[in-house]
PAGU-533185 format. One record per residue: residue in three letters; x, y, z of N, C-alpha, C, O, CB in turn. Coordinates in steps of 0.05 Angstrom, whole numbers, padded with zeros to 5 digits, always signed. Glycine has a CB too. Example, Ala and Ser with C-alpha at 12.3 -4.5 7.8 and 13.67 -1.06 7.14 Angstrom:
ALA+00264-00114+00156+00246-00090+00156+00264-00066+00156+00285-00066+00169+00226-00089+00181/SER+00257-00045+00142+00273-00021+00143+00258+00001+00157+00268+00023+00161+00282-00012+00114/
// end
This chain:
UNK+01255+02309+01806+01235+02289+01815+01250+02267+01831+01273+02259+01824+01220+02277+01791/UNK+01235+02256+01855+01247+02239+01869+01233+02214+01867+01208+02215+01868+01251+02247+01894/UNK+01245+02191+01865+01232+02166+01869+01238+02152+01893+01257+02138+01887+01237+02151+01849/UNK+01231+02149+01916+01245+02142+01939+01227+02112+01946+01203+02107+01941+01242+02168+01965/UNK+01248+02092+01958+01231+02071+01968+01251+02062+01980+01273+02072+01975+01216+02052+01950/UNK+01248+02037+02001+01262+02027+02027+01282+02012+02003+01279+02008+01979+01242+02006+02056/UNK+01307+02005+02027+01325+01993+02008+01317+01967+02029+01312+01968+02053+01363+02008+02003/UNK+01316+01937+02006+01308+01917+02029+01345+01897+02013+01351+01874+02021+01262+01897+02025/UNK+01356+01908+01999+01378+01888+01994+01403+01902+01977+01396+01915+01958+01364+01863+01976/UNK+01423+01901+01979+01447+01916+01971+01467+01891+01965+01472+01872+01980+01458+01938+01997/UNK+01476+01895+01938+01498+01879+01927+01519+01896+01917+01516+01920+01911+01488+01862+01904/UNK+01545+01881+01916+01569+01893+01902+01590+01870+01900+01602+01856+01916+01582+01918+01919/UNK+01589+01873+01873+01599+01851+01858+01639+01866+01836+01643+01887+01825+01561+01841+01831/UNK+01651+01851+01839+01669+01856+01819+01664+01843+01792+01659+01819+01791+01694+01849+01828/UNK+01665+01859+01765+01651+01850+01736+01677+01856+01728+01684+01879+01730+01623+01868+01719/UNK+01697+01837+01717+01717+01832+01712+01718+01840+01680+01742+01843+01674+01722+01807+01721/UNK+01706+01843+01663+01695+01849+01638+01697+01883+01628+01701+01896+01607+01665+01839+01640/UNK+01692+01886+01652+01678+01916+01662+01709+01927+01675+01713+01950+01668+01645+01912+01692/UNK+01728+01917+01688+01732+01923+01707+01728+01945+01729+01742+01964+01734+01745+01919+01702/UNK+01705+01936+01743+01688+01955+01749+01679+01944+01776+01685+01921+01782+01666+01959+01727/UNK+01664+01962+01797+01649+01940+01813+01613+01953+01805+01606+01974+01795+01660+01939+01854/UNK+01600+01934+01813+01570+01937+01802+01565+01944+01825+01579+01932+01842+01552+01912+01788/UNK+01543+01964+01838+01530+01967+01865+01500+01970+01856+01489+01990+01846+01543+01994+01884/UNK+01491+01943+01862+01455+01933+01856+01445+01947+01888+01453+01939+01910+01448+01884+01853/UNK+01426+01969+01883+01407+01969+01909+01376+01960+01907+01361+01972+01892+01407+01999+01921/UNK+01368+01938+01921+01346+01931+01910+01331+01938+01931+01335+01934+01955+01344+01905+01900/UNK+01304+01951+01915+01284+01965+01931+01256+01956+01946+01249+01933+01940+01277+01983+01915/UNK+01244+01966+01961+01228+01941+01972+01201+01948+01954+01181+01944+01967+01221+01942+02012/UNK+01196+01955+01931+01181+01956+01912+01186+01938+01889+01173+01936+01868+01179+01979+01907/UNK+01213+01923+01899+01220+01895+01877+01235+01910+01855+01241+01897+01834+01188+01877+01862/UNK+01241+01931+01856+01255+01941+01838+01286+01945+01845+01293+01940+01868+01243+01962+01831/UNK+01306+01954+01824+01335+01953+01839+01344+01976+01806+01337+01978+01782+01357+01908+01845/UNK+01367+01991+01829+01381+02014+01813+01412+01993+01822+01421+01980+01840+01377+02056+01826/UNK+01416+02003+01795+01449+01989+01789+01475+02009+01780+01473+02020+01758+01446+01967+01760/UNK+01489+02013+01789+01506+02037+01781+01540+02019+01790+01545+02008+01811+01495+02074+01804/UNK+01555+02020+01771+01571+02017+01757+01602+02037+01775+01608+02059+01766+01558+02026+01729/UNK+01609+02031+01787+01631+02039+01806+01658+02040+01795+01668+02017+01796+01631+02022+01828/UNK+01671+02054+01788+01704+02049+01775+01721+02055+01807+01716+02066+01828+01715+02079+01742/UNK+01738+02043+01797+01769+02046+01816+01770+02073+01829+01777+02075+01853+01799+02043+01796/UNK+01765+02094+01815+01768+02122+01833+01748+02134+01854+01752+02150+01872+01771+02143+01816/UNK+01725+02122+01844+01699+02119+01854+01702+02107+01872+01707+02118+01894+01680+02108+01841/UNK+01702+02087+01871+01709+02057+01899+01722+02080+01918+01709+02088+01937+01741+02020+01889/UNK+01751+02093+01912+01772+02101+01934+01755+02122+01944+01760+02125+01968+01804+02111+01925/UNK+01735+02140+01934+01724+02170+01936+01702+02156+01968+01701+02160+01992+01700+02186+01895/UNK+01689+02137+01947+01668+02120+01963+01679+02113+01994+01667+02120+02015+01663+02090+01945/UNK+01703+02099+01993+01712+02094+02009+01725+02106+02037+01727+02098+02060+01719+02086+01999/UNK+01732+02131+02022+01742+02154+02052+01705+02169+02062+01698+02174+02085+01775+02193+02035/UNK+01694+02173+02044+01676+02180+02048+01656+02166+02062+01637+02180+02071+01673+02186+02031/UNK+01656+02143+02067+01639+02129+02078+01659+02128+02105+01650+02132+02128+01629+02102+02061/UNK+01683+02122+02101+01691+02123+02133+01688+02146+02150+01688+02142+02174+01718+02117+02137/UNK+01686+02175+02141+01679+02197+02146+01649+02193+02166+01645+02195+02190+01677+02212+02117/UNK+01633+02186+02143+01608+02178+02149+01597+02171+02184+01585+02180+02203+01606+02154+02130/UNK+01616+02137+02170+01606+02128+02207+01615+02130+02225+01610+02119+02246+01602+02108+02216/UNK+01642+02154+02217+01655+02170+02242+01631+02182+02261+01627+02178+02285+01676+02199+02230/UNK+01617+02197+02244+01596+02222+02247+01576+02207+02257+01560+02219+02272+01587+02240+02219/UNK+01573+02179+02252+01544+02158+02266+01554+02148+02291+01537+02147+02309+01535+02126+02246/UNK+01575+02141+02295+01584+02140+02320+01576+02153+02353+01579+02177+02356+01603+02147+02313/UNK+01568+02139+02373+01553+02147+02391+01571+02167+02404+01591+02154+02410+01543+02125+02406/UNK+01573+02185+02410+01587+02211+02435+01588+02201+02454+01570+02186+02462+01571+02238+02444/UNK+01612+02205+02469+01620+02204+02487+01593+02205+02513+01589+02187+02529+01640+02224+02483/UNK+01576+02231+02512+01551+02233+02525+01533+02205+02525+01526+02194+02546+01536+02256+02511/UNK+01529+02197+02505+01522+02182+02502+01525+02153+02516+01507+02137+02522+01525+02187+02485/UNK+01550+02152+02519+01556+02129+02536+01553+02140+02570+01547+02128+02591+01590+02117+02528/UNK+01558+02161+02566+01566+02168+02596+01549+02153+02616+01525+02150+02609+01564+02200+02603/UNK+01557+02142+02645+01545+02124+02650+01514+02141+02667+01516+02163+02676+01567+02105+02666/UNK+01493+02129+02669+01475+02145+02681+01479+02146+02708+01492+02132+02723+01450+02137+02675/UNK+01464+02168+02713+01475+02172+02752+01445+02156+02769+01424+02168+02775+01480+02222+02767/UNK+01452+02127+02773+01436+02110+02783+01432+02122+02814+01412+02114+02825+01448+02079+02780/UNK+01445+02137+02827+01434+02148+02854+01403+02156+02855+01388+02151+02874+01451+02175+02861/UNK+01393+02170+02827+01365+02191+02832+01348+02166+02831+01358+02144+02829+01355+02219+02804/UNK+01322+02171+02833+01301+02151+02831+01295+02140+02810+01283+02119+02811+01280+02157+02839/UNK+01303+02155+02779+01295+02142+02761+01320+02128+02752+01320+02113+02733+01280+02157+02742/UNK+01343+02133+02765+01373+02126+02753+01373+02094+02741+01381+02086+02719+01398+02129+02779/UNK+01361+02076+02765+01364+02048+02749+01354+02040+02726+01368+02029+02708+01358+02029+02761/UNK+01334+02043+02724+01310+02037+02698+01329+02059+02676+01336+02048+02656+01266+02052+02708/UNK+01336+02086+02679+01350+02100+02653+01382+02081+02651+01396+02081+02631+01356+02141+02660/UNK+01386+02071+02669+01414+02045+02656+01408+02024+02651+01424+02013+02636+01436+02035+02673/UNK+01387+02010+02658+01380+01999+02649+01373+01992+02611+01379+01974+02596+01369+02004+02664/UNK+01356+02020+02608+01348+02034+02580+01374+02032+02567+01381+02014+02551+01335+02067+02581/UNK+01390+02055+02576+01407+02054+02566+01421+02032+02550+01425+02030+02526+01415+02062+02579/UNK+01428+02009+02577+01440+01986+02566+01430+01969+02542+01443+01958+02524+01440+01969+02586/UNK+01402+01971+02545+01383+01953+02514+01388+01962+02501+01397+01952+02480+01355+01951+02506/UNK+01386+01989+02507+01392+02010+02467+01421+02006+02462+01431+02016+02441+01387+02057+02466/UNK+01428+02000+02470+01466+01989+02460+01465+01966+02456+01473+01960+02433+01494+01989+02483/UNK+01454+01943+02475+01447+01916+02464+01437+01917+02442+01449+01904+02425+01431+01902+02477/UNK+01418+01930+02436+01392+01931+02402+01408+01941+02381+01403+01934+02358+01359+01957+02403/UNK+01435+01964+02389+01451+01966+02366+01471+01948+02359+01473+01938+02337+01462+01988+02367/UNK+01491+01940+02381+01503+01921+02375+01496+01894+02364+01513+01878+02356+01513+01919+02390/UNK+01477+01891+02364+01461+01857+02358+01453+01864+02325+01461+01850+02307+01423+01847+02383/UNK+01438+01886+02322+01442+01893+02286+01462+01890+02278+01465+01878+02256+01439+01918+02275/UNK+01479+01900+02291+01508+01903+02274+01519+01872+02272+01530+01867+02251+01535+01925+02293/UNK+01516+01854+02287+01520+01829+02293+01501+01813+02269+01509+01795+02254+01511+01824+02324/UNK+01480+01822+02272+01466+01805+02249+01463+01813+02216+01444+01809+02200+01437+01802+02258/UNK+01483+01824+02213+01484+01835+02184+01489+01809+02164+01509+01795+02160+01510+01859+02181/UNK+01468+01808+02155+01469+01777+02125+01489+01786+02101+01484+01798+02080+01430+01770+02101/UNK+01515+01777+02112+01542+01776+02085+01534+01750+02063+01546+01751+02042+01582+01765+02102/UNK+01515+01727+02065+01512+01711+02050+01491+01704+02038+01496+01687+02020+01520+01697+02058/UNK+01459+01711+02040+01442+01705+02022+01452+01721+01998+01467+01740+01993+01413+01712+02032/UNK+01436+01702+01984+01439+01707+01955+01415+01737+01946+01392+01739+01957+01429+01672+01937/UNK+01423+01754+01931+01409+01774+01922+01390+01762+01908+01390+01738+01904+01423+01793+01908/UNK+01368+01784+01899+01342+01760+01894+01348+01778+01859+01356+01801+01855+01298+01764+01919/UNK+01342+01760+01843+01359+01772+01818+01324+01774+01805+01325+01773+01781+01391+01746+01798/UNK+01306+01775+01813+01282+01783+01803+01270+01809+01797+01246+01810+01792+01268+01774+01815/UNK+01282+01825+01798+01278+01856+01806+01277+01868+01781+01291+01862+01762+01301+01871+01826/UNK+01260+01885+01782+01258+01900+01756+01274+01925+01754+01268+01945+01768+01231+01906+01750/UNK+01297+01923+01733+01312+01951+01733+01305+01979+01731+01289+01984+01713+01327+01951+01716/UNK+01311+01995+01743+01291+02023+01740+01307+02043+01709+01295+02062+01698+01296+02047+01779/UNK+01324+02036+01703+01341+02042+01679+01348+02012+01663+01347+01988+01669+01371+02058+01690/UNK+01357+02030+01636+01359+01999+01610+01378+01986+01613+01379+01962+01607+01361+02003+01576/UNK+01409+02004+01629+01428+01996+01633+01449+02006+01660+01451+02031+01657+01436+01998+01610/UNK+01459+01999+01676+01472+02003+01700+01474+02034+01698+01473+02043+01675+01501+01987+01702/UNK+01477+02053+01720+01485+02081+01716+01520+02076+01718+01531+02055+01724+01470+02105+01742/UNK+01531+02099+01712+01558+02104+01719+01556+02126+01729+01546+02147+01719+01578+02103+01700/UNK+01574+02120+01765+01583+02139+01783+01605+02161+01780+01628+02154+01785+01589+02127+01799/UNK+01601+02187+01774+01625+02194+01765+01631+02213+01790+01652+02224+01789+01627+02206+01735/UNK+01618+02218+01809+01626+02234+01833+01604+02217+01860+01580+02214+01857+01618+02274+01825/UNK+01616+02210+01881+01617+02209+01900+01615+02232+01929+01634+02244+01939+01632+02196+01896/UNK+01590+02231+01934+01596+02253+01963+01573+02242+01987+01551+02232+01984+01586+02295+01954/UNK+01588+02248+02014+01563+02248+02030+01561+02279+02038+01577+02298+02038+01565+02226+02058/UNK+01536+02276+02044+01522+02304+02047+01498+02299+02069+01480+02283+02067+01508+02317+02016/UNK+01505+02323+02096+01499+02320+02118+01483+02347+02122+01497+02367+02126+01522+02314+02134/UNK+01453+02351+02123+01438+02374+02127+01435+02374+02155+01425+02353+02164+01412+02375+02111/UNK+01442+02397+02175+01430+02394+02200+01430+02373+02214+01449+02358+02207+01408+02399+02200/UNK+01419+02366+02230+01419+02342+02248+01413+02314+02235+01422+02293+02246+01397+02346+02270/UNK+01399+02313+02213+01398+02287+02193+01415+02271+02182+01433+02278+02167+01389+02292+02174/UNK+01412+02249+02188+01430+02224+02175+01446+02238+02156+01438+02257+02142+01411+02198+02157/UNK+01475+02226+02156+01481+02228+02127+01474+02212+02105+01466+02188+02107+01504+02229+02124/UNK+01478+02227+02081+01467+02205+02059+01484+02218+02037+01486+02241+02029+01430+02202+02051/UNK+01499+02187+02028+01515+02178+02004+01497+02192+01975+01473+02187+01973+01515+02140+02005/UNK+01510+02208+01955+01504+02219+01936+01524+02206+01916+01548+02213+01916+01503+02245+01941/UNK+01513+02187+01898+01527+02180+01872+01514+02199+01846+01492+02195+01835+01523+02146+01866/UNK+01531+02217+01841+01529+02232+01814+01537+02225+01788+01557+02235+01776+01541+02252+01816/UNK+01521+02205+01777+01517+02195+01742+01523+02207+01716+01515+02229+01708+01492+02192+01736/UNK+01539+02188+01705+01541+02207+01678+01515+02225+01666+01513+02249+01658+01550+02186+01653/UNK+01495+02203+01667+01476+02212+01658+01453+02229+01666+01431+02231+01655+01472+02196+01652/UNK+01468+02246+01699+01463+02270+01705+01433+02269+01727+01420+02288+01734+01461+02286+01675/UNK+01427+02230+01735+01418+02230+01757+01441+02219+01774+01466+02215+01772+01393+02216+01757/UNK+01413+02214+01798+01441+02211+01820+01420+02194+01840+01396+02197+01843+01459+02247+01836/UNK+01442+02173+01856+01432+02161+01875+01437+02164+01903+01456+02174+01915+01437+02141+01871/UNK+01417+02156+01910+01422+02176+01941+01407+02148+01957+01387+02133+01957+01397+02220+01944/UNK+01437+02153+01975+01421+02126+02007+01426+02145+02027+01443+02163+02028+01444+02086+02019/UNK+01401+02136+02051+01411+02156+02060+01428+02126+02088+01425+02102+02090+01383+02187+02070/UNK+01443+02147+02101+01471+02122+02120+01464+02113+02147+01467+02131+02164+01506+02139+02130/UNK+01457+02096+02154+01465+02086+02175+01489+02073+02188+01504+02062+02172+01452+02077+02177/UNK+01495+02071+02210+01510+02055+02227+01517+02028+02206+01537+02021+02194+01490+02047+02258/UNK+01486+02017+02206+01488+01987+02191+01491+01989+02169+01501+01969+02159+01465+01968+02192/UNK+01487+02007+02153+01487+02000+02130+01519+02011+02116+01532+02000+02098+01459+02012+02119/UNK+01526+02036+02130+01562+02047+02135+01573+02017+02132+01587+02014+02112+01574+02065+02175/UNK+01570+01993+02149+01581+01979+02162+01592+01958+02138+01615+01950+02134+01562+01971+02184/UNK+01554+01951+02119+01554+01928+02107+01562+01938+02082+01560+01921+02065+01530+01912+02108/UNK+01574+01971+02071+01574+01975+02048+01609+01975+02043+01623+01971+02024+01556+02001+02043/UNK+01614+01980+02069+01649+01978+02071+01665+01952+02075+01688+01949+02066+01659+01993+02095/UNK+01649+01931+02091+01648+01904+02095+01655+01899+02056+01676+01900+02044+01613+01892+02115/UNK+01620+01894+02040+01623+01891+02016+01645+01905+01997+01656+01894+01977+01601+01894+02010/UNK+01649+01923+02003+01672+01941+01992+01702+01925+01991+01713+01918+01970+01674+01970+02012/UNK+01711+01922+02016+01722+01907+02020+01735+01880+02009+01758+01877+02004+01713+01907+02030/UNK+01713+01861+02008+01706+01840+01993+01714+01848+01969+01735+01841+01959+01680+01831+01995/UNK+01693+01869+01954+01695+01863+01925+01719+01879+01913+01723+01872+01889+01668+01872+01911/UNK+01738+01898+01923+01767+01909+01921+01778+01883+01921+01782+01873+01899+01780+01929+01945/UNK+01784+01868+01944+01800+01839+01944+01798+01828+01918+01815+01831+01900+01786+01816+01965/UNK+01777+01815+01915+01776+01789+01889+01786+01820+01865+01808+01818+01856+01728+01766+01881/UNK+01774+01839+01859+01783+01853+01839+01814+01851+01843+01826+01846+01822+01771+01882+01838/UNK+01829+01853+01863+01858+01860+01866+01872+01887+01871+01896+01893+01869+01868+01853+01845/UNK+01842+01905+01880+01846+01934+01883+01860+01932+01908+01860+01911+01922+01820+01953+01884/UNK+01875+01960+01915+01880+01970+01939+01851+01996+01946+01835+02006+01930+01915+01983+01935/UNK+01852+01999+01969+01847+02017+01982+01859+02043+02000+01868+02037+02023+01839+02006+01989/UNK+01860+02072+01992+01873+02086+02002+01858+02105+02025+01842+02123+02020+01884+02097+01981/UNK+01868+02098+02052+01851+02111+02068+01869+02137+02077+01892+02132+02085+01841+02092+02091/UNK+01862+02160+02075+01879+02190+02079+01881+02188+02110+01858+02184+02116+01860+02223+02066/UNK+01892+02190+02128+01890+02197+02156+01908+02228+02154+01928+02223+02142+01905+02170+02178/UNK+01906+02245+02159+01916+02273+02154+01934+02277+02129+01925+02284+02108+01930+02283+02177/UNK+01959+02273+02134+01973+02280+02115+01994+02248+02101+02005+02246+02079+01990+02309+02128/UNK+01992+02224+02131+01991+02201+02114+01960+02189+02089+01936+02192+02085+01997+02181+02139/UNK+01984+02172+02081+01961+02148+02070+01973+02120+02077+01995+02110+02083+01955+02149+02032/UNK+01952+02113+02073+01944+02080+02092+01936+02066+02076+01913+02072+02069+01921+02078+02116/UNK+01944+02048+02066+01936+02025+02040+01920+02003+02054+01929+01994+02075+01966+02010+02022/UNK+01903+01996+02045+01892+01968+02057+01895+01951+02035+01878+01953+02018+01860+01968+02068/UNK+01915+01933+02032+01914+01921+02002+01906+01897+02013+01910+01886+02034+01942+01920+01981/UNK+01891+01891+01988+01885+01857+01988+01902+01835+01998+01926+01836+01999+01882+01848+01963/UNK+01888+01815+02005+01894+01786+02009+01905+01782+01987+01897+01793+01966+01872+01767+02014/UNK+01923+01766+01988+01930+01749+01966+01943+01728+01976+01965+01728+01986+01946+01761+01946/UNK+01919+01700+01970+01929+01670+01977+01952+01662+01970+01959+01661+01946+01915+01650+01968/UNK+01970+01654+01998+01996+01639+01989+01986+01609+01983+01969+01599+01997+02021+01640+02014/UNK+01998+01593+01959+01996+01565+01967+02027+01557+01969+02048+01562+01958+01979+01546+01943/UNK+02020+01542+01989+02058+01523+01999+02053+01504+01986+02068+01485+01984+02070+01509+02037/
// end
């Protein structure tokens, strides 16, 4: 059985208690699924999502410039140009700072725990992020551009204050993105 509804708000928090990160998706039915992220998860999450918005990434075709000689050429570069304007300006307006609306009614009694991470790409359709739960459901977003963007952005963030590293595989290196850590002079 599927329960599907728009995602209108996404949190990820480090729970120091837990040492854990929490990933709140809150739904536009006022409700929010909470699932519980450990350290190996985060890293799984993490190559996997960069995978992701490899694959969202516009083609080469895509840019190619239109051939403005024919009669319809200006108006299709034209087009063109907005629909790159209209993506880049999302990506530009992504909200890193309202506050999550903590009113939401949980759809479980207590956070899930993620114990496998995958994206999974049918045919020509979006990919979409699959968190597989101890408790043998599973959450499923499906990926965009923006949302690739704001989940690695938060990722990010919440590795830092935890004090995690990040291990990104590029073939047969690895690539650490380790945290900030404030000097004071």
């Amino acid at each position: 059985m599927t329960n599907e509804s728009a995602i209108e708000q996404i949190n990820l928090g480090f729970n120091e208690p837990e040492d854990r990160l929490l990933l709140k998706v809150g739904l536009a039915d006022k409700t929010e699924v909470a699932v519980w992220i450990t350290r190996r998860i985060c890293k799984a999450m993490w190559i996997a999502l960069q995978g992701a918005g490899a694959t969202l990434l516009p083609t080469s075709s895509q840019f190619a410039a239109p051939n403005i000689v024919t009669p319809n050429g200006k108006s299709e570069a034209i087009e063109s140009f907005q629909k790159e304007a209209v993506v880049q300006n999302n990506l530009a307006n992504l909200d890193f700072k309202s506050e999550y609306m903590a009113d939401r009614q949980a759809r479980s009694d207590a956070p899930m725990l993620a114990i496998l991470c995958l994206v999974v790409t049918i045919g020509a359709q979006l990919p979409q992020l699959d968190l597989q739960c101890s408790n043998g459901q599973s959450v499923k977003i499906l990926l965009t551009n923006e949302l690739v963007r704001a989940l690695t952005n938060m990722m990010q963030m919440a590795t830092r204050e935890a004090g995690w590293d990040l291990f990104i595989e590029a073939g047969n290196a690895q690539v650490s993105v380790m945290p900030n850590q404030q000097t004071v002079h």
